[in-house]
C-alpha positions in Angstrom: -3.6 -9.5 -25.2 -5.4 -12.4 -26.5 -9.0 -12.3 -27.2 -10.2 -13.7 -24.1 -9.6 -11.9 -21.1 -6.6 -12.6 -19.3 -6.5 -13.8 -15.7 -3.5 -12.6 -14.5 -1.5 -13.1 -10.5 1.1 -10.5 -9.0 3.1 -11.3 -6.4 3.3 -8.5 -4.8 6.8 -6.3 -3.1 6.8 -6.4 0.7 7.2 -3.0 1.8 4.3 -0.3 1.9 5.8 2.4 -0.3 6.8 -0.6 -3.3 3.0 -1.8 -2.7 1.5 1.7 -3.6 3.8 1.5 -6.6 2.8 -1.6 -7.7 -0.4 -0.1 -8.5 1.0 1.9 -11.3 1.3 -1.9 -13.0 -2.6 -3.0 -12.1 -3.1 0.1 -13.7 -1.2 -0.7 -17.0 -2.4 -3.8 -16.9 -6.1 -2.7 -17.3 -5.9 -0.3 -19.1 -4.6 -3.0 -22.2 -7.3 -5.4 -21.0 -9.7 -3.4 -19.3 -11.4 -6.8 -19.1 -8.7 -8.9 -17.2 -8.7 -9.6 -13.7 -5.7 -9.1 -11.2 -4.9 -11.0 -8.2 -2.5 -10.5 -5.6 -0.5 -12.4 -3.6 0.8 -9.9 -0.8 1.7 -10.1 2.8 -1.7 -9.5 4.8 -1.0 -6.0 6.5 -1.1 -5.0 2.7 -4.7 -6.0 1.9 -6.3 -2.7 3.4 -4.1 -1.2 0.9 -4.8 -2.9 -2.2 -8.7 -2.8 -0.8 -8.4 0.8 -2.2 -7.2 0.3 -5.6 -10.1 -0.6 -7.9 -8.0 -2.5 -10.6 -7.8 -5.2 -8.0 -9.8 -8.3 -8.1 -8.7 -10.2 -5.5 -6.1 -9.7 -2.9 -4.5 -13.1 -1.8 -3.0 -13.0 1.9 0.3 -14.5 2.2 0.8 -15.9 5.9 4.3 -15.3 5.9 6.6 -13.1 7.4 9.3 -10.7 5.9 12.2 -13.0 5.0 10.7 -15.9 6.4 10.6 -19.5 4.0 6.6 -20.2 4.6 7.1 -23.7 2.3 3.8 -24.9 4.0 1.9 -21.6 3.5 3.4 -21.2 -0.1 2.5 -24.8 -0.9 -0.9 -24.2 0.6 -1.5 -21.1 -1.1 -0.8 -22.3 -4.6 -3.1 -25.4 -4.2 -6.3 -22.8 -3.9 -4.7 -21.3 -7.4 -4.2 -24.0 -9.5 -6.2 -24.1 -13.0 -7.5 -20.3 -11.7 -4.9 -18.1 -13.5 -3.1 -17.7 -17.1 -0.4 -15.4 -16.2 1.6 -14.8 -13.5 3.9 -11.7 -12.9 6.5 -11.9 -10.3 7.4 -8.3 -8.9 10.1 -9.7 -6.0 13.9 -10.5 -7.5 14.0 -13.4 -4.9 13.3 -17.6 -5.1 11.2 -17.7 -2.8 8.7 -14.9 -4.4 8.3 -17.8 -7.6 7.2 -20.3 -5.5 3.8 -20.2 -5.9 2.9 -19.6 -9.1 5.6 -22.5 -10.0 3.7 -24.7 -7.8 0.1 -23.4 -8.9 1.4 -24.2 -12.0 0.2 -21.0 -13.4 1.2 -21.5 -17.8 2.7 -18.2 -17.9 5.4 -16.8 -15.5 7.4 -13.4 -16.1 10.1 -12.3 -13.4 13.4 -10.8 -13.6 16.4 -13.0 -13.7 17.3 -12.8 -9.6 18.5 -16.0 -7.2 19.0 -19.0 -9.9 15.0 -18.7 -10.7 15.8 -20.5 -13.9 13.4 -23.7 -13.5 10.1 -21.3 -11.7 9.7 -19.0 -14.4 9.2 -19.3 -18.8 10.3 -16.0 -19.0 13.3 -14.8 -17.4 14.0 -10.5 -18.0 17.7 -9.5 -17.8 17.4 -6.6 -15.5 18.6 -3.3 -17.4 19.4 -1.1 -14.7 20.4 2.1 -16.7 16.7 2.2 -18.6 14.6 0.7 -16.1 16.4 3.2 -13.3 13.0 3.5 -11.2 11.4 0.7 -9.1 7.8 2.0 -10.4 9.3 1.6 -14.1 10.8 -2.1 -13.3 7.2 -3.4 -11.6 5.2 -1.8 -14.9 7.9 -2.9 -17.5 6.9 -6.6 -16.2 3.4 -5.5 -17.6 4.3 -5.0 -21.0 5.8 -6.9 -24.2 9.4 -7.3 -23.9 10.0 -5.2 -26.9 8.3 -2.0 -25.3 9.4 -3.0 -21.7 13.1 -2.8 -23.1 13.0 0.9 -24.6 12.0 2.1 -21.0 9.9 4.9 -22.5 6.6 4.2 -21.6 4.2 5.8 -19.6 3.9 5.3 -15.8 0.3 5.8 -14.6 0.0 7.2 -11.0 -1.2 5.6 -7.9 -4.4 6.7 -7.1 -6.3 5.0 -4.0 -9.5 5.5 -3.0 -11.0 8.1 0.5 -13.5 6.9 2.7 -15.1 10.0 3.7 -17.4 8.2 5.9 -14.4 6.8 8.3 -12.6 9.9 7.9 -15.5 11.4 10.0 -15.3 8.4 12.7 -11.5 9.2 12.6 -12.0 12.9 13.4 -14.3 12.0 16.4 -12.4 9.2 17.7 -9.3 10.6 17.9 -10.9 14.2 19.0 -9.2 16.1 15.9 -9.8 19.9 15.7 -11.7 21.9 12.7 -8.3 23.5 11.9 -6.3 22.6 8.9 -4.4 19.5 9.3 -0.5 19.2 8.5 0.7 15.5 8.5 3.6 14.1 9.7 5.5 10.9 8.9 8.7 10.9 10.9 9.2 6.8 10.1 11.4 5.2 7.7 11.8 1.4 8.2 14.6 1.2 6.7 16.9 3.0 8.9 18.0 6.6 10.7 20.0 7.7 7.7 16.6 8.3 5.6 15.1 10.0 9.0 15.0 14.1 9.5 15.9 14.5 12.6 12.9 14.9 15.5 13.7 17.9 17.2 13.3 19.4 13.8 9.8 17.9 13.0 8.9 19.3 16.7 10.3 23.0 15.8 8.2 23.3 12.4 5.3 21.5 14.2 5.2 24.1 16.6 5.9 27.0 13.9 2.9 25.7 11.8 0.9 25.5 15.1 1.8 28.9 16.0 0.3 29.8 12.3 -3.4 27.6 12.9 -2.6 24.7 11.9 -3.6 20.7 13.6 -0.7 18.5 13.5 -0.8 14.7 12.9 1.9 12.5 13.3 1.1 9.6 11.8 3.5 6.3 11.2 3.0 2.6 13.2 3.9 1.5 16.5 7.4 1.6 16.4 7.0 5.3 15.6 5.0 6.1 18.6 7.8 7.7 20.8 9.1 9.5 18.1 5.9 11.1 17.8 5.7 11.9 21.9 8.6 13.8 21.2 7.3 15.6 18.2 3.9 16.8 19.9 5.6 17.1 23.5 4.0 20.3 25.0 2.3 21.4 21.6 -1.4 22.2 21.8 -2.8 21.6 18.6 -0.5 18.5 18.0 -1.6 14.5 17.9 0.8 11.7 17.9 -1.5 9.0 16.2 1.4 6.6 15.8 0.0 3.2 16.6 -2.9 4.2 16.7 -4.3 4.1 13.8 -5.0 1.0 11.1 -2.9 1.7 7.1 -6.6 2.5 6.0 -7.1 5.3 8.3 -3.5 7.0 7.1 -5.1 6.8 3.7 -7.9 8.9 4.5 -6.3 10.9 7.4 -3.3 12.0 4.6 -6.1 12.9 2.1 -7.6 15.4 4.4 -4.9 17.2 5.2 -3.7 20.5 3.2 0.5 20.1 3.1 2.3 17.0 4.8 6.0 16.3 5.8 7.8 13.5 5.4 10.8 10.9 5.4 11.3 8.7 2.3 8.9 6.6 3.3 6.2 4.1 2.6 3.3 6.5 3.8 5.4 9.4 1.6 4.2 7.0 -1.3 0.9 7.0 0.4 0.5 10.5 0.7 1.2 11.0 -3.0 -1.6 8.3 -3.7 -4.3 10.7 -2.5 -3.2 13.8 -4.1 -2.0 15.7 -0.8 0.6 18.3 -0.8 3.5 16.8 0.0 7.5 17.8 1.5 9.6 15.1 0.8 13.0 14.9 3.0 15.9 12.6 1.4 19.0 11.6 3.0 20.7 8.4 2.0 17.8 7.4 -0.7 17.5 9.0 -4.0 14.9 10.7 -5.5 15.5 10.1 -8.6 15.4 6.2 -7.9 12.0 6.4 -5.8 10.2 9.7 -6.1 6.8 10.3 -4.8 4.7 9.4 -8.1 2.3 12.8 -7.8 2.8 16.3 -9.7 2.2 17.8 -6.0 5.3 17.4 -4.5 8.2 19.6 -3.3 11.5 17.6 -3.0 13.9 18.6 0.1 17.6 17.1 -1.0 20.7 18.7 -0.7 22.7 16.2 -3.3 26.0 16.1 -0.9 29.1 14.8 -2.2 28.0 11.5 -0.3 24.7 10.8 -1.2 23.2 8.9 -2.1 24.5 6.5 -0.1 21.8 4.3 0.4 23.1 2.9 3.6 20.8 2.1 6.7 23.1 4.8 8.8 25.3 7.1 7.9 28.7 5.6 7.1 30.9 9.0 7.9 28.9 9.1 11.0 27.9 12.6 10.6 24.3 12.4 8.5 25.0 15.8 7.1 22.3 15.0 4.1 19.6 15.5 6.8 21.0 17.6 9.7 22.3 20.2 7.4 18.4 20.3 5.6 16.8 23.3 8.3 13.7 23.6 9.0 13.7 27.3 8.1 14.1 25.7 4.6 11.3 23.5 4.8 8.6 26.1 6.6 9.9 28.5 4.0 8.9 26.1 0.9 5.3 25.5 2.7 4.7 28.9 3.3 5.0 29.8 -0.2 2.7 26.8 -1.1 0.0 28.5 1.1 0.5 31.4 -0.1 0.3 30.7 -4.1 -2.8 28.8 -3.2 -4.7 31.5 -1.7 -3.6 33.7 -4.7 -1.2 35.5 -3.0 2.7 35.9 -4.6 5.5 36.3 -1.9 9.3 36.5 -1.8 10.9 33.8 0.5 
């Protein structure tokens, strides 16, 4: 870094999970200039996100939605940032995600090569796909000196976001949450079915780990609230929060729980940003290309002949990657976490 302190912009990714990532670069990034300040530009559901990364300066709302143009909003945007950064670092592959530090007319501006982006950034990265074979390692590499960034063997700091204990209190009284141990649940996956364990299983192991004095909480946006009515259907014990709650509360809700269950997802990425337990079901993703970024974690993946497939459904039509992963399997696994954690060895 030079010897003044940078002022440096991210454009930030537009999905939750590549969000938390992205933190693993705000980390990099001041940990080489612990004087430098970070702002990102981000879509506006994401600010109560970044609120709870402390590396963040400034979070910049971008009033546009996902795959829409926005010229106006872009244009408007990098008029308020003009002369106020030195270095831009554009995480999104796409044109449209250089627009406003090209028009801010930020000195500095690193992407990958992606979309004829030649004129809106100075430096233009070649994309090696066989070193930098994580998202979390492309966003950091984009952080570091080309000459580092190209050996792919740096370190990746993980996410960590901050609890607030004091609304995780409102949360248990609003939503009149019990004084048993919570398990969460995250049966979502914007993307598509193929990365989504089927619901009747979610509602058999909810209703095994009830059975065993657990609270469960279902926890994902609106669009996940029926799958969550069919997940808690006739379980005592059981809370379909979906909807219900605000991104912020998921972060505290997750970090009070003991174990949690969940679809490759954004709140999986979540969940492994506040240290819980965590039971992570792959279908058609990888997890080798997107693993939860914690030590805590217990990967569910078969590895069929036909994944990953990364499709949005299952092109043979059958989803074996998922309906073939019991939930035997998965109760088993968390049985044996709560047993080694109360000290107690067991065969399973």
């Amino acid at each position: 870094m030079a010897n003044s302190a940078k002022r440096l912009l991210v454009v930030g990714p537009s999905w939750v999970g590549d969000m938390v990532m992205a933190q693993s670069l705000f980390m990099t990034l001041k940990a080489r200039d612990p004087e430098a300040t970070i702002g990102v530009v981000a879509p506006a559901w994401s600010q109560p996100i970044l609120e709870r990364m402390p590396e963040v300066d400034e979070v910049l709302p971008l009033a546009v939605g996902h795959g829409e143009f926005g010229l106006v909003n872009r244009r408007e945007l990098a008029g308020r940032l003009k002369g106020r950064f030195d270095r831009a670092i554009v995480l999104p592959r796409s044109w449209k995600a250089a627009l406003v530090p090209f028009m801010a007319r930020i000195p500095e501006r690193v992407g990958f090569l992606g979309e004829h982006r030649y004129g809106l950034l100075k430096e233009r990265r070649k994309l090696n796909k066989q070193v930098l074979d994580q998202t979390v390692k492309r966003f950091v590499s984009l952080g570091l000196p080309l000459s580092e960034a190209e050996r792919g063997d740096f370190a990746i700091p993980k996410p960590r976001l901050t609890i607030d204990r004091d609304n995780l209190v409102n949360l248990r009284l609003a939503h009149a949450l019990s004084s048993r141990p919570a398990i969460g649940m995250m049966p979502g996956a914007e993307y598509g079915p193929a990365k989504q364990w089927p619901l009747n299983y979610f509602h058999d192991l909810a209703k095994r780990l009830i059975n065993d004095g657990f609270e469960v909480r279902v926890l994902g946006g609106p669009k996940d609230h029926e799958a969550g009515e069919v997940i808690v259907k006739g379980l005592p014990h059981a809370h379909n929060l979906c909807g219900k709650t605000q991104l912020a509360d998921a972060v505290d809700l997750l970090a009070d729980c003991r174990q949690v269950v969940t679809n490759d997802s954004g709140l999986m990425h979540v969940a492994a940003a506040v240290g819980v337990r965590i039971h992570a079901l792959y279908g058609s993703s990888s997890p080798a290309y997107t693993p939860p970024l914690t030590d805590n974690a217990v990967i569910h993946y078969l590895g069929l002949s036909c994944s990953p497939c990364f499709a949005r459904t299952c092109p043979l039509g059958h989803t074996n990657c998922l309906n073939q992963l019991g939930v035997e399997q998965v109760y088993q696994a968390m049985r044996a976490d709560r047993q080694r954690a109360s000290g107690v060895i067991i065969n399973v």
